[in-house]
N, CA, C and O atoms as CSV, one atom per row, in Angstrom:
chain,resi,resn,atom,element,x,y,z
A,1,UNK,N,N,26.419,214.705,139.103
A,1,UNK,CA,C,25.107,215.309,139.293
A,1,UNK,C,C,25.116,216.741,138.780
A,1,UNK,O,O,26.048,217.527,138.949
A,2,UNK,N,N,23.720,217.057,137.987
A,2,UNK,CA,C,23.787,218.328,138.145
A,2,UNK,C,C,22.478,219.256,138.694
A,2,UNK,O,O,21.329,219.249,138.253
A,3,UNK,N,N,22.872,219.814,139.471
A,3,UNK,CA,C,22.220,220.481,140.427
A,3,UNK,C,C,21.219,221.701,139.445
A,3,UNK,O,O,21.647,222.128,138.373
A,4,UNK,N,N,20.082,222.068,139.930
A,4,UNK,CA,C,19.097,222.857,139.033
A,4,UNK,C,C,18.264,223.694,140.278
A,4,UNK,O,O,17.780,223.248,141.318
A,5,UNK,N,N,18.296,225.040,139.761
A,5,UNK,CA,C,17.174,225.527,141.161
A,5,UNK,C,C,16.378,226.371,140.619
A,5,UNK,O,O,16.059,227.445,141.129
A,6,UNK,N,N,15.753,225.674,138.850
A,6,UNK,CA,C,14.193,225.483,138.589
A,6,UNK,C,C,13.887,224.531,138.489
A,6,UNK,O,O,14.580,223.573,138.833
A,7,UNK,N,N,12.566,224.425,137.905
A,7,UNK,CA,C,11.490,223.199,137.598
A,7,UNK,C,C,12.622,222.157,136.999
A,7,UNK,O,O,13.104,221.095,137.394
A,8,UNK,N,N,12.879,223.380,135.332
A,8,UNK,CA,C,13.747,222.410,134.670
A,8,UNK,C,C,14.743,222.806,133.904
A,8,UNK,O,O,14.776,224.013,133.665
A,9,UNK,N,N,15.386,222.284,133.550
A,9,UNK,CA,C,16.876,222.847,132.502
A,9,UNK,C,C,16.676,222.117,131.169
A,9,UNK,O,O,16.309,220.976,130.889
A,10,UNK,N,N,17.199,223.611,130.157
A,10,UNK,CA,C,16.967,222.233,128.801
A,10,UNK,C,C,18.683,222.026,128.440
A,10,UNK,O,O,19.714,222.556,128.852
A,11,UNK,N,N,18.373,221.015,127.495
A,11,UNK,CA,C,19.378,220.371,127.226
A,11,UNK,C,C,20.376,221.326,126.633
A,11,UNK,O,O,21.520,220.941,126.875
A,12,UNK,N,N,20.339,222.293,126.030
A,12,UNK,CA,C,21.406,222.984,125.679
A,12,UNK,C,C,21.535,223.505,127.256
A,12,UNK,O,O,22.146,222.717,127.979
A,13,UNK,N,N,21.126,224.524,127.789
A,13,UNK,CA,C,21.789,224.786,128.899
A,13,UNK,C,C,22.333,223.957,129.960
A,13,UNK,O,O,23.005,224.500,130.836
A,14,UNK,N,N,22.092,222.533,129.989
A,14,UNK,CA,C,22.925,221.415,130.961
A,14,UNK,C,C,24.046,221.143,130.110
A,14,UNK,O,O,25.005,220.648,130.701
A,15,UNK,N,N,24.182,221.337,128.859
A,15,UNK,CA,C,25.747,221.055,128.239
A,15,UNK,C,C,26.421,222.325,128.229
A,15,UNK,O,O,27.626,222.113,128.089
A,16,UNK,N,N,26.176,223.518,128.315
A,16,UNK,CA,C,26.599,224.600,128.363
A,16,UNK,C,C,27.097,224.563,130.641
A,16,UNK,O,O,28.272,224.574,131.009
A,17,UNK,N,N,26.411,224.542,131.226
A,17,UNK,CA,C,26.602,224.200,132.456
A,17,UNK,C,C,27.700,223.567,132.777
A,17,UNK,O,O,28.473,224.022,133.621
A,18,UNK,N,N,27.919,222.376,132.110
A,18,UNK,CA,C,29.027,220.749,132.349
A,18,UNK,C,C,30.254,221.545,131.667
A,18,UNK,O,O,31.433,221.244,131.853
A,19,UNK,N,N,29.830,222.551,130.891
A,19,UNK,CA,C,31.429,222.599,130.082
A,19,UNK,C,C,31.612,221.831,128.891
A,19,UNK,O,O,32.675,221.946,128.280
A,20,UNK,N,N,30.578,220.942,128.415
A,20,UNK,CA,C,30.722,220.354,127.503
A,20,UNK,C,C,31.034,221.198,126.504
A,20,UNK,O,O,32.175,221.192,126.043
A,21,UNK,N,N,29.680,222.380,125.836
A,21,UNK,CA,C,29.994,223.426,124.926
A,21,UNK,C,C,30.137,224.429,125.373
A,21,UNK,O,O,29.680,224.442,126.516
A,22,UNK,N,N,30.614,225.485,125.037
A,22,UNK,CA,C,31.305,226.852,125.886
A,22,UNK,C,C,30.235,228.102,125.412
A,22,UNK,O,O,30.209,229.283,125.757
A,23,UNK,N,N,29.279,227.254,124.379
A,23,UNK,CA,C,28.170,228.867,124.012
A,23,UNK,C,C,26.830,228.260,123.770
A,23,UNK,O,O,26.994,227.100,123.391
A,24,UNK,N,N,25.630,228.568,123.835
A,24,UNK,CA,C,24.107,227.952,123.408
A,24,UNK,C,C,24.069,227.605,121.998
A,24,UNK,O,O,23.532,226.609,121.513
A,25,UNK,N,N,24.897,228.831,121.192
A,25,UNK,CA,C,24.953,228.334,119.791
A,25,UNK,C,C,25.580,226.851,119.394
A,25,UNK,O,O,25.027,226.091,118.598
A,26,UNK,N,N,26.778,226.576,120.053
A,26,UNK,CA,C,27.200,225.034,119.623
A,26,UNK,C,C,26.393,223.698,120.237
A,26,UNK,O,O,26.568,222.484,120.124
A,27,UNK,N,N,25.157,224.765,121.134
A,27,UNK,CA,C,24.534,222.918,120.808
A,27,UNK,C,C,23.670,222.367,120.106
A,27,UNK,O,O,23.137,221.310,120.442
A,28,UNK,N,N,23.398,222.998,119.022
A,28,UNK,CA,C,22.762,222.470,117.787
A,28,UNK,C,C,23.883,221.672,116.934
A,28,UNK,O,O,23.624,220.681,116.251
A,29,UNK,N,N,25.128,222.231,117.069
A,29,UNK,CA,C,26.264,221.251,116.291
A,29,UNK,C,C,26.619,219.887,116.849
A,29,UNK,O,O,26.927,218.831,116.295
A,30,UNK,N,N,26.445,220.324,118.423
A,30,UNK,CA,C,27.025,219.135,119.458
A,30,UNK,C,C,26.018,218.008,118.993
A,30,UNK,O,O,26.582,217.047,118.471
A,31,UNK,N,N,25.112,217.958,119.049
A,31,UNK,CA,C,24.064,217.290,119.264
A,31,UNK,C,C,24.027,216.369,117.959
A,31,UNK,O,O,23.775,215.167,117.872
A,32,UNK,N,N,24.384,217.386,116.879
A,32,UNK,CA,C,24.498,216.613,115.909
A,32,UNK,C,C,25.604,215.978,115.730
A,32,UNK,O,O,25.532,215.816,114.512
A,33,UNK,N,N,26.984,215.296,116.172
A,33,UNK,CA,C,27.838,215.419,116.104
A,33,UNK,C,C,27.725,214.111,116.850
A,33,UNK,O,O,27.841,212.976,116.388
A,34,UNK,N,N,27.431,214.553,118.320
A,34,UNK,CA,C,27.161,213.793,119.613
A,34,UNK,C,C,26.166,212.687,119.748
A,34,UNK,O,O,25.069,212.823,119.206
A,35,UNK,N,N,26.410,211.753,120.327
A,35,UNK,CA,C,25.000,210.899,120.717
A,35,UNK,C,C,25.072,211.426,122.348
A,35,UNK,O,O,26.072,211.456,123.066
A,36,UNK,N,N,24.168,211.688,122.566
A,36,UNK,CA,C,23.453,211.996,123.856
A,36,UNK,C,C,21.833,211.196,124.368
A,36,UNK,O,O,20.765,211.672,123.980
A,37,UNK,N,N,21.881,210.259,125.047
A,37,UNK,CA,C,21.043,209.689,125.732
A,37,UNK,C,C,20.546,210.305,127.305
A,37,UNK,O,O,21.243,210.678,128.249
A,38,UNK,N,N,18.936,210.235,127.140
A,38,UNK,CA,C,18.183,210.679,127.769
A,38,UNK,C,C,17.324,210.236,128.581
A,38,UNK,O,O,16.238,210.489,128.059
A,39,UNK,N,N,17.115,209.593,129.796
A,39,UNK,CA,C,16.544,208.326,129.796
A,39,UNK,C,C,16.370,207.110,129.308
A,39,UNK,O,O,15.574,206.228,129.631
A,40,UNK,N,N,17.528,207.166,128.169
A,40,UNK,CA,C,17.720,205.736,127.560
A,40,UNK,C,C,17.023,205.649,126.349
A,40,UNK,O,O,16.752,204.552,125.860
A,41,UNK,N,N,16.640,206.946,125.703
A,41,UNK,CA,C,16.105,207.612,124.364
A,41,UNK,C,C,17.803,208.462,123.759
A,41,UNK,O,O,18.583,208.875,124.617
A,42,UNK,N,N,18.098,208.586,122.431
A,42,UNK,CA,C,18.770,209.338,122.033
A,42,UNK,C,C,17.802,210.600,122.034
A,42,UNK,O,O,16.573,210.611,122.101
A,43,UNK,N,N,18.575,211.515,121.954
A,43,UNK,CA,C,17.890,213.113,122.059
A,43,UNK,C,C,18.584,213.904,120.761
A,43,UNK,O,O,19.655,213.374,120.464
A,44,UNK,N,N,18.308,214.809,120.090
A,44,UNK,CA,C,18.815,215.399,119.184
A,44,UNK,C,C,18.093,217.047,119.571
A,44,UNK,O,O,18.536,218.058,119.027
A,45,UNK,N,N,17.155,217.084,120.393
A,45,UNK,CA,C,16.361,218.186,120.403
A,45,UNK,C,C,17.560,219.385,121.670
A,45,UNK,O,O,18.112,218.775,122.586
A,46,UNK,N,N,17.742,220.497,121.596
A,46,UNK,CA,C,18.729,221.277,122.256
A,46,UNK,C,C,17.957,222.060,123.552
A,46,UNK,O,O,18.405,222.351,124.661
A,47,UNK,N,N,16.713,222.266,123.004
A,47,UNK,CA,C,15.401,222.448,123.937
A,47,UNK,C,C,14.713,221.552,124.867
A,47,UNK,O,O,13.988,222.020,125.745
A,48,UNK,N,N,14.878,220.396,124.742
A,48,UNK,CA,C,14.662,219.085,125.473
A,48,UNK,C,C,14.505,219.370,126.946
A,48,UNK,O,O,15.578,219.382,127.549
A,49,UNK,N,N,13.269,219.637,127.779
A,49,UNK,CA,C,13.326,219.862,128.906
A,49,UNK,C,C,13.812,218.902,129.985
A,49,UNK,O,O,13.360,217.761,129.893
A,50,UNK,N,N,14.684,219.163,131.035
A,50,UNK,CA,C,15.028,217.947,131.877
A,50,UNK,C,C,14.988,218.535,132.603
A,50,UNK,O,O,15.319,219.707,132.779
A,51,UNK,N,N,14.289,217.330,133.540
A,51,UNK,CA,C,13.759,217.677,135.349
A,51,UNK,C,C,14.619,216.868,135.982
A,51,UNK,O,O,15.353,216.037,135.446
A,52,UNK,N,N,14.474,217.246,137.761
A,52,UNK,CA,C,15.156,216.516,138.503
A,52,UNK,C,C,14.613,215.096,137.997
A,52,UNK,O,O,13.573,214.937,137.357
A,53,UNK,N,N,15.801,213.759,138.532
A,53,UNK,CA,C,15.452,212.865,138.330
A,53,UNK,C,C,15.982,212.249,137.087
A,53,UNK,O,O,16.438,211.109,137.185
A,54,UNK,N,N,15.988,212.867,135.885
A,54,UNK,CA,C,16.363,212.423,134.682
A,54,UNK,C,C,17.962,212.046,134.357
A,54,UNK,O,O,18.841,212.859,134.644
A,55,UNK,N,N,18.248,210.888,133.801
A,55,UNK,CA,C,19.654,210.842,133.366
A,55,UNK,C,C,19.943,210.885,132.173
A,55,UNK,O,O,19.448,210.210,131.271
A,56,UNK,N,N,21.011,211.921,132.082
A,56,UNK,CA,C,21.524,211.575,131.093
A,56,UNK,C,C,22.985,210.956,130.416
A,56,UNK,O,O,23.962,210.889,131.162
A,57,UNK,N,N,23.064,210.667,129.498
A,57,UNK,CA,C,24.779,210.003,129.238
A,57,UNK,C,C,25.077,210.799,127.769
A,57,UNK,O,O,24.308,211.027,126.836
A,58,UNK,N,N,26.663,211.161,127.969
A,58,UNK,CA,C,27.150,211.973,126.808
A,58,UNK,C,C,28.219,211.037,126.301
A,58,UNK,O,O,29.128,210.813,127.101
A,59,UNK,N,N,28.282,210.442,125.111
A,59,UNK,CA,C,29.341,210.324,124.490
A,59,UNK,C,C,30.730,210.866,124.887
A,59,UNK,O,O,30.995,212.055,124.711
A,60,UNK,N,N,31.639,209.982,125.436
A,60,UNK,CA,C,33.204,211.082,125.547
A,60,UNK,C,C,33.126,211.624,126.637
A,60,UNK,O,O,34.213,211.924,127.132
A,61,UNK,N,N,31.591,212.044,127.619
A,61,UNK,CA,C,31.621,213.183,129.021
A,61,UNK,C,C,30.938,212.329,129.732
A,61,UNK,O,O,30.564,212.895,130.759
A,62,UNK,N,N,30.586,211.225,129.688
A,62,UNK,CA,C,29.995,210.736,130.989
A,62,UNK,C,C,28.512,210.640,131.186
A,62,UNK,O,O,27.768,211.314,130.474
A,63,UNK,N,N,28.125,209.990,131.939
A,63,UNK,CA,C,26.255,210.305,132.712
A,63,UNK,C,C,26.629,211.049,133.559
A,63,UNK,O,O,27.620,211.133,134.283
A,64,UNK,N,N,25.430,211.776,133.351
A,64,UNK,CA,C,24.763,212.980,134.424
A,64,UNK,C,C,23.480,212.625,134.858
A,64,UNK,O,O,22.836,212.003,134.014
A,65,UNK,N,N,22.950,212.823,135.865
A,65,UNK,CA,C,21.921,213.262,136.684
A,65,UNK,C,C,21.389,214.545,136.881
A,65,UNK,O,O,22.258,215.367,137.171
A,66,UNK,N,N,20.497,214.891,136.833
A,66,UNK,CA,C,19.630,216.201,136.866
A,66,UNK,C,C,19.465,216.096,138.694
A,66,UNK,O,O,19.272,214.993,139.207
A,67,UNK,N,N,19.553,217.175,139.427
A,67,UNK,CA,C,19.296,217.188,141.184
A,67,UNK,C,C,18.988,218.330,141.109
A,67,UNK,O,O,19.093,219.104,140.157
A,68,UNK,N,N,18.411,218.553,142.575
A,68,UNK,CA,C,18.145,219.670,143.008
A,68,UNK,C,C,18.835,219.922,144.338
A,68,UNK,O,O,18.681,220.995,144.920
């Protein structure tokens, strides 16, 4: 799970969060690199808003959950 205490988190900052990428700049590379599913949509967007509720799954890191 990952825990959020706004509305919403975008997708670069929930991979920056997990540890996946270590700076905002590498997730325009990750992404491209990465398949990342979003509700069961691939995502490529780094801005991609996610609210509680939403899952996601990373290639290599697992599903996540968005919580509050």
């Amino acid at each position: 799970d990952v825990p959020i205490q706004t509305d919403y988190i975008t997708l670069g900052q929930l991979l920056k969060q997990m540890d996946v990428i270590q700076s905002g700049g590498m997730a325009k590379w990750f992404l491209q690199e990465y398949t990342v599913i979003v509700n069961g949509e691939e995502e490529k967007r780094r801005g991609r808003k996610l609210y509680v509720g939403d899952q996601i799954s990373i290639d290599g890191y697992g599903e996540f959950t968005v919580t509050n």
